[in-house]
C-alpha positions in Angstrom: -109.7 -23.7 179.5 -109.7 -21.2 176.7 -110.6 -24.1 174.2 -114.1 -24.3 176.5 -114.4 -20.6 176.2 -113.9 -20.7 172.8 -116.8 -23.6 172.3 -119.4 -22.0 174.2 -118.6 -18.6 172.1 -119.2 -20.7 169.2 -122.3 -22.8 170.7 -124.0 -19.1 171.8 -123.3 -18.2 168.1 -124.9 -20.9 166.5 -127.9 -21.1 165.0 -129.5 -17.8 167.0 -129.5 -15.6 164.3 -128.6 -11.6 164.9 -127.7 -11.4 168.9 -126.5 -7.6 170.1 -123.0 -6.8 170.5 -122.5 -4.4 173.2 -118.7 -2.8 172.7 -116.7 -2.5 175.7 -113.5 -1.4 176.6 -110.6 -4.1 176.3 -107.6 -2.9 178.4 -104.6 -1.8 177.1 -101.3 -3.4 179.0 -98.7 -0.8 180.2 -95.9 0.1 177.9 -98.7 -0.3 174.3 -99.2 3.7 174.6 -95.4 5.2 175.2 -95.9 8.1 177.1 -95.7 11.5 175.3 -96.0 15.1 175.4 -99.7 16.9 175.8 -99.2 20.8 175.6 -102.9 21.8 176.8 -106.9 20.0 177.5 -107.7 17.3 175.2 -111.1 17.1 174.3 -111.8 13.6 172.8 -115.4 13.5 171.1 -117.7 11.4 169.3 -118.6 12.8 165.4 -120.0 9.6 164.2 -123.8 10.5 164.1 -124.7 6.9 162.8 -126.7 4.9 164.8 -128.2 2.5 162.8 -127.4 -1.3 163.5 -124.7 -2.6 161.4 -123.4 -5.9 161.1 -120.1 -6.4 163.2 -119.5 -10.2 162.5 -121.3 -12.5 160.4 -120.6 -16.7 160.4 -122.1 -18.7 157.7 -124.1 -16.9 155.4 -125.6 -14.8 158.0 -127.3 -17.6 160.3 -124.9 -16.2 163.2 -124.5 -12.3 163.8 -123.6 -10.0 165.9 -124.6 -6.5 165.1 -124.0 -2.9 166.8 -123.8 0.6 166.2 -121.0 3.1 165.0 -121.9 5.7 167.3 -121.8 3.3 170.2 -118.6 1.9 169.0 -116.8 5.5 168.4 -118.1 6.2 172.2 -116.2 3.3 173.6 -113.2 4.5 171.6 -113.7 7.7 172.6 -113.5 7.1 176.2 -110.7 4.6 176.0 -108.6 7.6 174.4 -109.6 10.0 176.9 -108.1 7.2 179.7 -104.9 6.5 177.8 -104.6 10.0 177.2 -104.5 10.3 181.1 -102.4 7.4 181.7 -99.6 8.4 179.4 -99.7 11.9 178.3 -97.3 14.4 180.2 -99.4 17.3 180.1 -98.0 20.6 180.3 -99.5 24.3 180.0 -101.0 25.3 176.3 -104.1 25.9 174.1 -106.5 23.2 174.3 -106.7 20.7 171.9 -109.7 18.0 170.4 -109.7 15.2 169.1 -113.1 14.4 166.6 -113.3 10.4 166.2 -115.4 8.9 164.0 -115.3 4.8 163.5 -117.0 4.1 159.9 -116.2 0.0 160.3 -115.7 -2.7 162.6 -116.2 -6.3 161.0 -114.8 -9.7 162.3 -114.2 -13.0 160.4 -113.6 -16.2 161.2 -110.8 -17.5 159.8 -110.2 -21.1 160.2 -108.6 -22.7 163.3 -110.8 -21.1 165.6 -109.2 -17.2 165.3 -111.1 -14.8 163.6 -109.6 -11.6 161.8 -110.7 -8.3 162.8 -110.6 -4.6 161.2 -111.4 -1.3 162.1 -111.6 1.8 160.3 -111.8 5.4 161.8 -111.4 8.9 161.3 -109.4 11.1 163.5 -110.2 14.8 163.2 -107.8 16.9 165.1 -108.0 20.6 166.4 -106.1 21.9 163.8 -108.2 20.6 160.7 -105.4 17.9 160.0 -107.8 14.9 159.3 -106.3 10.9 159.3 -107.8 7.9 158.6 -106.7 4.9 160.0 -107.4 1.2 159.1 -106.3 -1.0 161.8 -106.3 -5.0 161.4 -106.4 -7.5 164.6 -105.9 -10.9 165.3 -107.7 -13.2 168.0 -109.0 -16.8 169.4 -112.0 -14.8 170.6 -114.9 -13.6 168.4 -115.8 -10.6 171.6 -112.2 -9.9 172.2 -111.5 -9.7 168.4 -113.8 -6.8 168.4 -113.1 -5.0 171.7 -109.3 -5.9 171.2 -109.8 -4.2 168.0 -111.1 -1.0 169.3 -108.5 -0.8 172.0 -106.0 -1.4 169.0 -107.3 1.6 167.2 -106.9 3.7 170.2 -103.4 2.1 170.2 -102.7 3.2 166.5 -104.2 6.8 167.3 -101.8 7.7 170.2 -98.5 6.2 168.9 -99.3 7.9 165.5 -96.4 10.4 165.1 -99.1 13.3 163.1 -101.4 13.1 166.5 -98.4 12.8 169.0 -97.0 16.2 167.4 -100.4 17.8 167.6 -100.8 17.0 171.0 -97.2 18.1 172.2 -97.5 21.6 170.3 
């Protein structure tokens, strides 16, 4: 069954040139995100003011594409941090706190053996001025869940990252 899904991924892909690819929210499984310690509001926002289409997976030379936006992207990260944030943090009483995100890539590749190889690279501002960059790689037998599992990877990568979870709890 997913060798059919795979195919039809790959006969969509061929031959048609740039299609849209419209980022979405790929769930994160229970027990990814440990829960920790919010002292406060989060406010998650989007500071990527790019949106001009980019090039988010390219096969052979450029005759199959899929392109999107960065602003579009950070959104769906954006509100995928805002949920796991709710899922997992403990909140208790304190100042509020934000969270600035700004993705600056998302490309996939196909690698051989139909899985393709995925990274994405953001920019976490937090409330304090503390400013981290992250470049998260992914793995898949997907070319859509390459890129959506790579966002929700990202968001993965942000919460368990010991700077952000101290932030948070403080």
């Amino acid at each position: 069954m997913r060798l059919t899904g795979i195919l039809i991924c790959l006969a969509i892909l061929s031959g048609c040139g740039t299609m849209d690819y419209k980022p979405t929210e790929y769930p994160l499984r229970d027990g990814l995100v440990p829960p920790f310690n919010v002292s406060g509001a989060v406010a998650v926002s989007n500071a990527q003011p790019a949106d001009a289409q980019v090039i988010v997976y390219s096969y052979m030379g450029g005759s199959q594409e899929l392109a999107s936006n960065l602003k579009a992207i950070t959104q769906v990260m954006v509100e995928q941090t805002v949920k796991e944030l709710q899922k997992n943090g403990r909140s208790g009483a304190g100042a509020q706190k934000s969270i600035a995100l700004k993705v600056n890539s998302l490309v996939s590749r196909y690698m051989n053996a139909l899985f393709w190889r995925s990274s994405i690279q953001f920019q976490a501002t937090l409330g304090n001025g503390e400013v981290l960059d992250f470049d998260v790689p992914h793995t898949s037998g997907n070319p859509q869940q390459n890129l959506n599992g790579n966002i929700a990877e990202g968001v993965m990568m942000l919460l368990r990252n010991e700077r952000v979870r101290a932030y948070l709890g403080s």
